[in-house]
C-alpha positions in Angstrom: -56.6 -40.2 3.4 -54.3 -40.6 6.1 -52.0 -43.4 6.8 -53.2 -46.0 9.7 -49.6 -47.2 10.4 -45.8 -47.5 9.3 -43.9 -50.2 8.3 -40.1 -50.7 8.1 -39.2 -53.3 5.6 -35.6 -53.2 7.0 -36.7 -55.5 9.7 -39.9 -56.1 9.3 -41.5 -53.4 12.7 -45.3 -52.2 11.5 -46.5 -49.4 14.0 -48.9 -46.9 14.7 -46.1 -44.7 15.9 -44.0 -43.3 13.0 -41.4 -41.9 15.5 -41.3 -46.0 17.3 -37.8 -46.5 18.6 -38.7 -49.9 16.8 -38.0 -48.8 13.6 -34.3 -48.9 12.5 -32.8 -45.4 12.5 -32.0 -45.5 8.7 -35.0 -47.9 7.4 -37.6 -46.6 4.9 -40.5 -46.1 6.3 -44.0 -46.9 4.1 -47.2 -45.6 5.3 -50.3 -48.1 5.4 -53.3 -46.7 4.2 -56.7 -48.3 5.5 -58.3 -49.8 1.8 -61.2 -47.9 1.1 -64.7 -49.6 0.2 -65.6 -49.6 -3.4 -67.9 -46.7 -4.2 -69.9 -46.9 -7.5 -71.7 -44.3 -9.7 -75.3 -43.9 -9.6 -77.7 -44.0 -12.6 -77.8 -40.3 -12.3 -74.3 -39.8 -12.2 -73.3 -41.9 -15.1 -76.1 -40.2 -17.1 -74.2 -36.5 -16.2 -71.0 -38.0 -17.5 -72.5 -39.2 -20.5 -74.2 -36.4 -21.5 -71.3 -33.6 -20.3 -69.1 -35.4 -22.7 -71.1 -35.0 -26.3 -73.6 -38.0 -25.8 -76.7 -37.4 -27.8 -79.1 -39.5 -26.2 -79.0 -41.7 -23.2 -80.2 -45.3 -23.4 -80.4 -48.4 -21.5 -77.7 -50.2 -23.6 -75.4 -46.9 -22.1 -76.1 -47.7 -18.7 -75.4 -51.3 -18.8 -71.8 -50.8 -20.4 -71.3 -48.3 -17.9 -72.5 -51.1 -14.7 -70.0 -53.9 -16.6 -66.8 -51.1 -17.0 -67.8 -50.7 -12.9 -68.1 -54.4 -12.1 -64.8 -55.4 -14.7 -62.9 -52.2 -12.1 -64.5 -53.3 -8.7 -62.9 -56.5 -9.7 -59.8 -55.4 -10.9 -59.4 -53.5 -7.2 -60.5 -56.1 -5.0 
């Protein structure tokens, strides 16, 4: 992902421009990333995981941990 934008907390100049003549000439510059929308695994996927890591056999009770570990880290990330 590319940053978006720049900031310079030296004096506070946030630009799309990383070369800005805003920016002081010794400041730290921090790139800005755009936050990304939460992505979440489907059924299939989960099942995949499950299985490519020694699971036996898949069940329901599998897939609901595996939606409240996702909801608990979309919250987390929010």
């Amino acid at each position: 992902m590319k940053p978006v934008a720049w900031y310079d907390p030296s004096n506070g100049v946030v630009s799309t421009d990383r070369d800005s003549p805003l920016f002081t000439p010794l400041g730290q510059l921090w790139s800005l990333y755009p936050k990304g929308e939460w992505v979440g695994l489907t059924d299939k996927e989960i099942k995949h995981i499950y299985s490519s890591h020694g699971g036996q056999s898949y069940t329901r009770g599998i897939l609901n941990f595996a939606r409240h570990v996702e909801t608990e880290l979309k919250d987390k990330n929010t």
